[in-house]
C-alpha angles and dihedrals in degrees: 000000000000115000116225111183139192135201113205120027101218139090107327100018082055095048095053096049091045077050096058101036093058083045088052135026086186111053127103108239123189133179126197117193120168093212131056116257136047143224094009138160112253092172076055101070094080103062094041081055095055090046105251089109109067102195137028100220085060091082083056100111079179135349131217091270099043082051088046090055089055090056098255110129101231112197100187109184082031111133123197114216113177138354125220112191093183102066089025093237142124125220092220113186109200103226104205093042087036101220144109139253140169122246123192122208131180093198132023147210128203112201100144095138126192131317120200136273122224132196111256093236127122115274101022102109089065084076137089122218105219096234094132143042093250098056093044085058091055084045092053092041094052094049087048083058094066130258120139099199121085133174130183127192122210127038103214112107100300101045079053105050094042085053094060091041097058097047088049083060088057096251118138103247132201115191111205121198129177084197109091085232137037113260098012101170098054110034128040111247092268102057086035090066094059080061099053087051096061089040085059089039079070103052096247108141110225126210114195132190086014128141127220113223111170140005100215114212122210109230093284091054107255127133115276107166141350117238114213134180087249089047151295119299125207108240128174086173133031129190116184113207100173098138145264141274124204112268095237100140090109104044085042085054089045091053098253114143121258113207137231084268087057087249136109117298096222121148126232093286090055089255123155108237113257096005122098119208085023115112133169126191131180140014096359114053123058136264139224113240105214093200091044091037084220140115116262147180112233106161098208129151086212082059092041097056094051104043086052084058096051091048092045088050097047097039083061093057096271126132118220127144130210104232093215137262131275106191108257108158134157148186141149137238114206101316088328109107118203119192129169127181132178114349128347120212089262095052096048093045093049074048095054095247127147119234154165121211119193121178124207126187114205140145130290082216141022096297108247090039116119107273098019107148132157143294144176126211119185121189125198107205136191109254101203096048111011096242120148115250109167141355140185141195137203116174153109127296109315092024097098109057097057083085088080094075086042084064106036080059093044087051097046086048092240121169126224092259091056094038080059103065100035112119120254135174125267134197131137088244094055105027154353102270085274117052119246090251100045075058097045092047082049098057091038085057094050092048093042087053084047102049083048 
């Protein structure tokens, strides 16, 4: 019988088991994962750690069992320490019996995800980044345990999102940034001030274009305050959100190419390069852009699930390709929605690609309609051919997910005129009588014309 296994038991590794197994009844299918639960929602812990999430097993999509029962042999506490592809085989420590065994495999999938970042600064390694559940429930327990000062380092979305979090949980809450904007890496400086405005909205205080330069520790070891370059905070609890890097020491040991990105080299059927039978999947291989015709690095759970399906279905003889990633993301602070998809101004531009960017502010609703509040689209447009390369969106509930037709465009390769005539819904409850984006693609179109 032939062995598929599988390193790393969340989002992409159990796809593409559940993948494989519906593909073939026959197959032997094993997980290792060195923690101990499964498919779970990691842009879920926030929000268990506010509160608005009761239970942590609420952010289970399926545990171990529920994956055992679908004849996938599920090893939790199971830790993978080396691959050998010659011989087709894992070193697994078992983590609660502490010893090793040896486990074969025909075929492989690679779904070891990211690990954090932290800033080199004294002190930073006596805190936890809150990645897993486990992780989320000591965060909630220490805040139970009293502590009014929080500080969280990094403003990309789980800084933010911890931010808010934390303040949810009445803490007073300091969010420091080296960047000179929140969420530099994902919004041009113009969308990126409405956030920090709802950032603000929430009482959160804000430092910019601040260093930190030391977590101080009380005598047991715990954080006590936070030193900048603009001054010390007082800080009974620290989160560091400052971002992730793929987990690839084991494939590099194995041999496996890391690309240019520092993630797995894999092609568009989640192939290793250069390794049949060997497939990744997730966070911690690259992606092909599909505007930047690169590879990238977008650590996403929407990209995870797809490329393990891609790899289950592969790995089972099939023959399906990912068509590659361009970038749509969302997430709210407060009632605020933020939502990006394909280039902003600032990555085109670092591309060499010419562009014109235009911003409208309109209304989520008719205007005069209960609830109506602002919002901002900005579109980021092709200037020698009109097509559409990039938007964002900043505004109040119902704003975000109007990305999703921004994306769906940029993906069909649509330009602004056409975006302008497309036919959208109306209704006084859910828009102005034209949608926010048939306004945004006009105005693009008048700027473009102009710029031309």
């Amino acid at each position: 019988m032939a062995r598929l296994a599988i390193i790393g038991a969340d989002a992409a590794g159990m796809t593409a088991a559940a993948t494989a197994r519906r593909r073939d009844g026959d197959l032997e299918i094993v997980a290792f994962e060195r923690g101990g639960r499964t498919s779970f929602s990691a842009c879920g812990i926030p929000y268990f750690v506010a509160g608005l999430v009761a239970e942590a097993e609420d952010l289970v999509a399926r545990s171990p069992d529920e994956h055992r029962a679908n004849g996938i042999d599920v090893r939790t506490r199971h830790e993978v320490m080396s691959i050998d592809l010659s011989r087709r085989a894992l070193t697994v420590r078992d983590l609660n019996a502490r010893q090793e065994s040896i486990e074969p495999f025909d075929e492989l999938v690679i779904a070891t995800g990211a690990t954090a970042t932290p800033p080199p600064i004294p002190g930073a390694d006596a805190t936890e980044p809150a990645r897993t559940i486990d992780a989320g429930e000591r965060l909630r327990d220490a805040l139970d345990l009293g502590g009014h000062d929080a500080v969280v380092i990094g403003g990309g979305y789980i800084g933010l999102e911890m931010a808010e979090a934390l303040a949810h949980q009445g803490r007073r809450v300091t969010l420091v940034d080296q960047a000179p904007q929140l969420m530099a890496g994902t919004l041009d400086a113009d969308m990126a001030a409405h956030v920090q405005d709802a950032v603000q909205g929430k009482g959160i205080r804000v430092l910019l274009s601040v260093d930190v330069e030391e977590i101080e520790l009380d005598a047991a070891g715990r954080p006590s305050a936070v030193r900048t370059s603009e001054g010390t905070i007082r800080a009974d609890h620290v989160i560091v959100a400052t971002g992730v890097k793929p987990a690839v020491d084991l494939a590099r040991d194995a041999g496996l190419e890391i690309g240019e990105t520092g993630a797995l080299r894999v092609d568009d059927h989640q192939r290793c390069v250069g390794h049949d039978g060997i497939y990744a999947a997730g966070d911690c291989v690259e992606s092909h852009h599909r505007l930047l015709d690169a590879a990238v690095n977008i650590q996403l759970g929407t990209h995870a699930n797809k490329q393990g399906r891609v790899a289950g279905v592969n790995a089972t003889g099939g023959d399906l390709a990912f068509p590659g990633v361009i970038g749509t993301a969302i997430s709210r602070i407060g009632h605020r929605e933020i939502a990006r998809t394909g280039l902003s101004e600032r990555e085109a531009r670092d591309a060499d690609i010419d562009v014109v960017a235009s911003i409208v502010q309109t209304d989520t609703r008719a205007a005069y309609f209960p609830e109506s509040a602002a919002m901002w689209v900005k579109l980021v447009v092709g200037a020698a051919d009109g097509r559409l390369l990039g938007a964002q969106i900043v505004g109040a509930p119902t704003a975000g997910k109007r990305i999703d037709t921004l994306a769906t465009a940029i993906w069909a390769g649509m330009t602004i005129d056409d975006l302008q005539w497309v036919d959208l819904a109306y209704a006084p409850p859910m828009s102005g009588v034209l949608d926010p984006v048939l306004i945004a693609a006009r105005a693009a179109t008048t700027t473009t014309a102009a710029r031309a």
